[in-house]
C-alpha positions in Angstrom: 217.9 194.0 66.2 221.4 193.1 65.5 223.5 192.0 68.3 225.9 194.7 69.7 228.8 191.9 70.9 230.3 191.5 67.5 230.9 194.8 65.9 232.2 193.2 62.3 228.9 194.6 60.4 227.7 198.5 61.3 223.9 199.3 60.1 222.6 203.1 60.5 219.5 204.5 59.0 221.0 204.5 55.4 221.0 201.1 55.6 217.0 201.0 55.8 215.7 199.3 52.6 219.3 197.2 51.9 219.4 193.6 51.3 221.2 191.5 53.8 221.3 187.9 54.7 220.4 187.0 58.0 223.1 185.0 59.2 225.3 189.0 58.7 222.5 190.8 59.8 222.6 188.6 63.3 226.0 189.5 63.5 226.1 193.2 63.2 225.9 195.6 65.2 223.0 198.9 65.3 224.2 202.3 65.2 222.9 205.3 68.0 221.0 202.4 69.8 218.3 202.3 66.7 216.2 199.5 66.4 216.5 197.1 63.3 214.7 193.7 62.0 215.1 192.1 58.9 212.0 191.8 56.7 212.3 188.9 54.0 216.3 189.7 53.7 215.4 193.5 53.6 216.4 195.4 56.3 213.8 198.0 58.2 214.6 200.4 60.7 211.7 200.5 63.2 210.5 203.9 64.2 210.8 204.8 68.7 207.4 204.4 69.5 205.3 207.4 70.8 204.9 207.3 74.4 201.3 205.7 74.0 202.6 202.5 72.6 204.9 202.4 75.4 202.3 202.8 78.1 199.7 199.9 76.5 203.2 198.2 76.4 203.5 198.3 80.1 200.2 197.5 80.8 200.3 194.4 79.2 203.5 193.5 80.7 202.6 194.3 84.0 199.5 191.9 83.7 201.5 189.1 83.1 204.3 189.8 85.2 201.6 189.8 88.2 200.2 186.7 86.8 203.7 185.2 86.6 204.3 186.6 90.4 200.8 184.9 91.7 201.5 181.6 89.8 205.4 180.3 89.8 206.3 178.2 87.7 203.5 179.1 85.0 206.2 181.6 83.2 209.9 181.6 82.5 210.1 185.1 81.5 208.3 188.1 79.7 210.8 189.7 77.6 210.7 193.3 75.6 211.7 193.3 71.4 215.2 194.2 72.4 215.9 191.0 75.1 215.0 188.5 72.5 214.1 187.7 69.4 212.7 185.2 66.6 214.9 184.2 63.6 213.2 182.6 60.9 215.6 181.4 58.4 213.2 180.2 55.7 212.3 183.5 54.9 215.5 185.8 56.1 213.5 187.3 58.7 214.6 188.6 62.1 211.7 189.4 64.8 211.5 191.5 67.6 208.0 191.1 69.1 207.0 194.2 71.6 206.4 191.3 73.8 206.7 187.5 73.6 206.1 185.2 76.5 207.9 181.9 77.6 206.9 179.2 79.4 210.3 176.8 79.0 213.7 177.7 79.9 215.8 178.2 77.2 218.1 175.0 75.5 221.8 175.3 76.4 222.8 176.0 72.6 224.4 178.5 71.1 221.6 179.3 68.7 219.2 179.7 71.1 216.9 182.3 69.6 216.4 179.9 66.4 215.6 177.1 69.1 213.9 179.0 72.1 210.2 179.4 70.7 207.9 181.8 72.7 204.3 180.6 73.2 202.7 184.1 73.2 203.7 187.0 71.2 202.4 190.5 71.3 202.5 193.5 69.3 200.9 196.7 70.0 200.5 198.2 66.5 201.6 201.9 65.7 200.9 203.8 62.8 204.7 202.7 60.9 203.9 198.8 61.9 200.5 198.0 61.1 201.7 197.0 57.8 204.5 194.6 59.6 202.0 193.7 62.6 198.7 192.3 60.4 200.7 191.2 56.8 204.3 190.4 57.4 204.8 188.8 60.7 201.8 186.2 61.3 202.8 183.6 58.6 206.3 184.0 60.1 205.2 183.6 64.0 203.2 180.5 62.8 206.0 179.1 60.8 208.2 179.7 64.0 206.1 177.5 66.2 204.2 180.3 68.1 201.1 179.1 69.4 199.3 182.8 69.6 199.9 186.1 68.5 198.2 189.0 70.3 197.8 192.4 67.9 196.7 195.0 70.0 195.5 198.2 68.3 194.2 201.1 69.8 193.6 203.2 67.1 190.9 200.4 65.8 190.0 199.6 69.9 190.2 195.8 69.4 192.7 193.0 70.2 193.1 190.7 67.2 193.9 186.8 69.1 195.6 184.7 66.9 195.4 181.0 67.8 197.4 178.2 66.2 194.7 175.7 65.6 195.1 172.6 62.6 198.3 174.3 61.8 196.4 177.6 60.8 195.8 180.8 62.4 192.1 180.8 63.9 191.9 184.6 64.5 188.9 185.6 67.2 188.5 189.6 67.6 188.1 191.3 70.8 186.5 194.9 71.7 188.4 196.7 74.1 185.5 196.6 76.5 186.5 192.7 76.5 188.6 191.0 78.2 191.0 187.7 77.0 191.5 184.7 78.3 193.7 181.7 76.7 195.0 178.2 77.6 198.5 179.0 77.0 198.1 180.5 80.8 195.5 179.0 82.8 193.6 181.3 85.5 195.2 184.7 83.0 192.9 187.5 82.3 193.9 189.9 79.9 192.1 193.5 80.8 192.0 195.2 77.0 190.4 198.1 78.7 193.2 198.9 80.7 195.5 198.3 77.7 193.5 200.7 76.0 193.3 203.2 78.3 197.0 203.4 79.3 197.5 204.3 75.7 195.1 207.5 76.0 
């Protein structure tokens, strides 16, 4: 979403579908607190999720804020799609992943959301960002340096795990009955079936 501290650039909803750069996208500033990324130098306005998205949201993010709790010093933060975000200049693409998860501090650098690469991030797919969620973003997250990209989708009841592997995506899909486990956090469980039933 564009940054509210310099108010040179205003984007509203008419602005959805207009081409923009990303370095002026980074530096303008949303209208009515609306939520904006920039999709291959197009820009999108992203649709307030229904309270469903927002309660498998929460259950994720409470799982690994427990884990982070139980285990200092495993992960420097968990942070929501508007406290960070990935900028990927190659393709004039600005991310905000419902969740991404660190595990280094940020560099002291100006540019830190072009340097500061989250190992994990999550999406919980709704019906306006499947298209976003399984097409548009995982080329993007792999070109970033991601190392896995959770997409959680209820309406299918699976968890889609992609793992950076031979500088590919290896995708490996769960059931919701399943639970997830990955290297990036050792002694992490992931409970889908929570997820899933948060959401209903």
């Amino acid at each position: 979403m564009p940054t509210t501290l310099r108010k040179s650039i205003s984007i509203g909803p008419e602005d959805h579908g207009r081409r923009m750069t990303l370095e002026r996208f980074d530096r303008a500033a949303a209208r009515d607190d609306r939520l904006f990324e920039l999709n291959k130098g197009i820009i999108e306005m992203v649709d307030v999720p229904h309270p469903r998205h927002l309660a498998q949201l929460q259950s994720v993010r409470n799982q690994l804020v427990l884990h982070q709790e139980a285990h200092p010093g495993t992960i420097h933060a968990v942070t929501g799609s508007t406290e960070s975000k990935v900028l990927i200049a190659s393709t004039q693409s600005e991310r905000h992943p419902d969740l991404s998860v660190y595990l280094s501090a940020p560099p002291d650098v100006e540019d830190v959301w072009s340097l500061w690469v989250p190992e994990i991030v999550i999406e919980i797919v709704s019906q306006s960002s499947s298209r976003r969620d399984y097409h548009d973003k995982p080329a993007e997250y792999l070109e970033f340096g991601i190392d896995e990209y959770w997409i959680i989708d209820a309406q299918k009841q699976q968890m889609t795990a992609l793992i950076r592997w031979r500088g590919q995506w290896k995708p490996k899909v769960l059931k919701a009955t399943q639970k997830y486990t990955t290297r990036q956090l050792p002694g992490f469980t992931l409970d889908l079936n929570r997820v899933m039933a948060a959401g209903k």
